[in-house]
N, C-alpha and C positions, 0 to 999 in steps of 0.2 A: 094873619094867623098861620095860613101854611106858608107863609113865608119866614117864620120864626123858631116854627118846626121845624123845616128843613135847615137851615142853619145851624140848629143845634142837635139837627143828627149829624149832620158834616162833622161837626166838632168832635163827635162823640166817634166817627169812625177816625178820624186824626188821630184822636188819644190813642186809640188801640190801636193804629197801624206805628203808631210809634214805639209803645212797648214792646208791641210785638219786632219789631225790628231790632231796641235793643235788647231783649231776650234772646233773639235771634243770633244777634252779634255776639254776647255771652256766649251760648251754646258754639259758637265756631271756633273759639278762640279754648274751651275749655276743651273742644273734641282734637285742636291740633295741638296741643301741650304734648301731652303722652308720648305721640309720632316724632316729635322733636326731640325729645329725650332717647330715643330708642337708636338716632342717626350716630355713629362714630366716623370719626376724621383719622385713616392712618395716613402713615408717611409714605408718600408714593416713591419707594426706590426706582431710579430709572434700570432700564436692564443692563448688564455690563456686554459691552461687544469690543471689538477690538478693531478699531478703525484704520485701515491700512490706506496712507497718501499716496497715491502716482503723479509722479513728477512728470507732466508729461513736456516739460521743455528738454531738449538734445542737449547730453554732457558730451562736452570733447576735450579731451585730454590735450590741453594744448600744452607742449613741450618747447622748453626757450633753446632750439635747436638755432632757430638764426641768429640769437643774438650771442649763443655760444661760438658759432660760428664767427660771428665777425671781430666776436672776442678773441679770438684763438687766431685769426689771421692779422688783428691788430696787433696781437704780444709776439707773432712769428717775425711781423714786419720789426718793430721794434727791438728785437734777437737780432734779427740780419743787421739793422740799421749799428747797431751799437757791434756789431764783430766784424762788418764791414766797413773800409774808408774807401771811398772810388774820389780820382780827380780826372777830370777831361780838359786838355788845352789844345785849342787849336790857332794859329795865326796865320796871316797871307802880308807879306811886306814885299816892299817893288821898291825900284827906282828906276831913273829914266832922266839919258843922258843924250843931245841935242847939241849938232857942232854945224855952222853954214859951213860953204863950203872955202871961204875965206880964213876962217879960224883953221879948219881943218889944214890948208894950205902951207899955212904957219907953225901950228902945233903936233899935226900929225896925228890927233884924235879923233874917233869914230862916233858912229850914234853908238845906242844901247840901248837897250830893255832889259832890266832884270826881276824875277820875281821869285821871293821864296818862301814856300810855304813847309811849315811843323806841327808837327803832332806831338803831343805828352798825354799819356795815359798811364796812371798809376792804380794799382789795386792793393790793399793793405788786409787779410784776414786775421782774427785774434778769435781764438778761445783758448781757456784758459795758459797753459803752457809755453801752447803750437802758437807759432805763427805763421802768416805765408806772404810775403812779399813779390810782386809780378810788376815789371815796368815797360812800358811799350815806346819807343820815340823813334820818331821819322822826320827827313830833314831833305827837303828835293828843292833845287833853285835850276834856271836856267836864264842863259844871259841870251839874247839876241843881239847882233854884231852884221855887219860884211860880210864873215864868212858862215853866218847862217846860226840856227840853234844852238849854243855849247851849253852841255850842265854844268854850272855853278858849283852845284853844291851836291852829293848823294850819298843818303846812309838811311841805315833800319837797324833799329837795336831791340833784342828784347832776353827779358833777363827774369828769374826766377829766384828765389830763397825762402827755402825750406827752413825751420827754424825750432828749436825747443830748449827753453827758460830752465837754466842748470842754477843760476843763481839771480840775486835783482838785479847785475849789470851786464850778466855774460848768458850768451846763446851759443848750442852750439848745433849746427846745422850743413847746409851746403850752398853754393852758389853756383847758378848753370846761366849763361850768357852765350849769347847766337848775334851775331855781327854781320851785314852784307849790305849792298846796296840796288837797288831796282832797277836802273838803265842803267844804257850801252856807255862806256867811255872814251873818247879818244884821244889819241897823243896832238901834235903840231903837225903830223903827216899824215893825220886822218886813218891812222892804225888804231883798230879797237883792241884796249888794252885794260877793259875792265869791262863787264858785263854781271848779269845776276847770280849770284852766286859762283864769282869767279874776279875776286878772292874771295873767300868766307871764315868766320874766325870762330869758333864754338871753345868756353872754357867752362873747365867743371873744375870745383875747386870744395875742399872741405875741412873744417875748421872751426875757428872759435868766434865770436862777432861780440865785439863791444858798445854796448849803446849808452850813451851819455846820459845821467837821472835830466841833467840841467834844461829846462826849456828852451831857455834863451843859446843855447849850444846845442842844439839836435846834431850831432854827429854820431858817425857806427863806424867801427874799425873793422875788417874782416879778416882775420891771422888763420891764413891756410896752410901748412906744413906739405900738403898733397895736392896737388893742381895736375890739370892738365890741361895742355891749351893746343888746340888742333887749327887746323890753315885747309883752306879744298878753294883750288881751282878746278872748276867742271869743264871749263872753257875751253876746248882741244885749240879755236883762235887765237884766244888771248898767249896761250903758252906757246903758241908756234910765233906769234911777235916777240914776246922776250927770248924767246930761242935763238933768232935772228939776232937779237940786238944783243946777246951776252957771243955768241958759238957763230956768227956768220953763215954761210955756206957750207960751215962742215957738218958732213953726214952725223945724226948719233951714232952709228957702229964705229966711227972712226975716230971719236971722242975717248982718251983719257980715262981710268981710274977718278983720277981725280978732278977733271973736269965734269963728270957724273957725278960727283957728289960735292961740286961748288952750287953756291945756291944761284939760279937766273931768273925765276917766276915769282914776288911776293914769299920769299925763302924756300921754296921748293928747289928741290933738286930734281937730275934725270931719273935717281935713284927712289925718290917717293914717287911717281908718279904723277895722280892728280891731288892727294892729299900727305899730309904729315903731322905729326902728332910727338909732342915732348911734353914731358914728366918734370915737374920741378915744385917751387912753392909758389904762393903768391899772395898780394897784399892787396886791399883795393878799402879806401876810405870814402864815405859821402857825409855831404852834408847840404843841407838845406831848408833855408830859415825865408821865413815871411814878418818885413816889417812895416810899421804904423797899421795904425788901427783897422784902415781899409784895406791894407797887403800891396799899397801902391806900390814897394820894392821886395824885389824876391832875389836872390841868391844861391845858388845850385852851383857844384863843382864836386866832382868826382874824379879821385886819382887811383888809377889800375895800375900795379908791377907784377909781372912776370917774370921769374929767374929760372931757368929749362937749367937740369942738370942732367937730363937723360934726353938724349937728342932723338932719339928717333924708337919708339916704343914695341911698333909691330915690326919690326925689323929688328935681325938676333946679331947681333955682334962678329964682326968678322965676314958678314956679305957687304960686302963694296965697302963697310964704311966699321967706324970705330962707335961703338956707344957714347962713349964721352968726348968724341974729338970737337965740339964746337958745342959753347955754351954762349947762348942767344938771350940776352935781357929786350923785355916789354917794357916802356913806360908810355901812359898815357893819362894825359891830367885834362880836364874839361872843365870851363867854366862858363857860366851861363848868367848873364843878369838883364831881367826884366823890371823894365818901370810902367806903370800902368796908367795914364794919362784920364781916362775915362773908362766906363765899364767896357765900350769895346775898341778901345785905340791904345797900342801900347808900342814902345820902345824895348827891343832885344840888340842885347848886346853879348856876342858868341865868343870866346877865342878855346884854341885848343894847341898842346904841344901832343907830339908824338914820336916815339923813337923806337923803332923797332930794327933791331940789329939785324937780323936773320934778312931782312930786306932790303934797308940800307944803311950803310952807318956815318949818317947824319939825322941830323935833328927835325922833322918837321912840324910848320907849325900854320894856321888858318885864321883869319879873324873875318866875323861880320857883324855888322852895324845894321841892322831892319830895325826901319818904321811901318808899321800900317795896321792892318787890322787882327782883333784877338777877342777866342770867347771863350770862358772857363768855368767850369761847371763842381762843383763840389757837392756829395751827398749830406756832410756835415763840416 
């Protein structure tokens, strides 16, 4: 019995803890209504500010200074390259001649050594109009013998032209040339009769220059109307041997009019002293061509004329001598051909006439035949 009781009071607080629970929940749910409705949602604008970025990696103003630079020294080099032509030639040719003393017996020939070495340096400058032409050649041999070292061969040329483009075929400019040779020279009696600068030959000439359009004909005419062509022996030696060998023993004070002013030194008179200088025209032609493909044959020849119609320039007319009593022609023709076997072994083949009046009046003339070695050098 009280166990049936108590069961069915349990039951009976159950019921009411249940109601009361969801009366409960009611009541919470009708108390948070209201509160919900009272909430508003606005739109949250952010604040406006102004957001300044620091860059904090190093700006450096790199400036294309080097590669201007190498720009600018590429397009300078390639200026020079194209207004410049430079050539460099150099050779060494020898021979060597060998006799016992049974041949010698018979024939009467000697040993020998000879060797001769040249030089070619050309310079050619172009902008537009102007031109400038510069040529340098040297030419020294010496033979050994019996009676010891003799030079072969000695000379030093070098020559300038000035130039500016009046039409497509014709320049008109000047021409200045300086002529001498570098050692001592002697005769068969061992009298030095040439040395440096004794004789020397300086010509200035100005005029018109023709240059040929044709490639295959590179030739230039040079038509000078004005020349002057001077002579210096420095050599007080050398003219006291031709002194000897023109005047013997006699004193100069006891010399003649006119034996003072016949010529006994390289056309010098007593009258010029060490130098002389004549007024005339003059003509001087080159040419020189490179053929096959390689340039194995080359060609060069160069012929100078001088015609002196004023014999003596710094001297006035009527001291010792007459201005026009002796009129003196120059010719001189040179030809040159090289065959080029390999890039450094070549064959030169030399000859030259010359005739200068005023010096002697005959003809002279030189050949030589070198083989040996050669190295030449071109910018383009």
């Amino acid at each position: 019995m009280y166990i049936f009781v108590r069961a069915k009071l349990l039951r009976l607080i159950y019921i009411g803890m249940k109601r009361f629970y969801n009366a409960f929940a009611i009541a919470a749910v009708l108390s948070f209504s209201p509160a919900a409705a009272q909430v508003s949602i606005e739109a949250a604008a952010p604040a406006k500010e102004e957001i300044a970025f620091k860059d904090q990696v190093k700006q450096n103003d790199v400036k294309s200074d080097f590669s201007n630079d190498a720009q600018r020294r590429a397009e300078r080099a390639a200026i020079r390259k194209e207004r410049n032509t430079i050539e460099f030639n150099a050779g060494l040719n020898g021979s060597l001649s060998n006799f016992n003393s049974k041949w010698q017996s018979v024939n009467g020939n000697s040993n020998s050594i000879t060797g001769i070495s040249n030089i070619l340096f050309t310079h050619s400058f172009r902008k537009d109009k102007f031109t400038l032409d510069n040529k340098f050649t040297a030419k020294l041999g010496a033979t050994n013998n019996e009676k010891g070292w003799v030079k072969s061969q000695d000379e030093w040329f070098v020559s300038t032209a000035p130039a500016y483009k009046i039409s497509e075929n014709w320049n008109f400019g000047a021409l200045l040339s300086l002529r001498s040779q570098f050692a001592n020279g002697v005769d068969d009696k061992n009298n030095r009769t040439s040395r440096f600068f004794a004789p020397a030959y300086f010509n200035v000439s100005l005029g018109f220059t023709y240059v040929c359009p044709k490639k295959g004909f590179p030739v230039k005419i040079n038509l000078s109307p004005i020349s002057m062509s001077a002579t210096y022996v420095e050599s007080r030696t050398v003219r006291d041997v031709f002194y000897n060998k023109k005047f013997g023993s006699t004193a100069e004070a006891d010399l003649t009019k006119e034996q003072r002013n016949t010529p006994y030194c390289y056309g010098l008179t007593l009258a010029n002293g060490t130098s002389r200088y004549e007024g005339g025209s003059s003509v001087q032609i080159d040419f020189d061509r490179t053929f096959g493909k390689k340039g194995i044959f080359r060609y060069r020849t160069t012929l100078y004329s001088f015609y002196g119609w004023i014999n003596e320039i710094t001297q006035q007319s009527g001291k010792d001598r007459d201005l026009f009593d002796r009129i003196a022609p120059t010719l001189r023709w040179e030809h040159t051909v090289d065959i080029k076997a390999t890039k450094y072994f070549s064959t030169q083949f030399y000859f030259q006439m010359y005739y200068n009046e005023a010096q002697i009046s005959s003809l002279q003339t030189q050949i030589v035949l070198g083989v040996g070695l050669s190295y030449t050098f071109k910018n383009k």
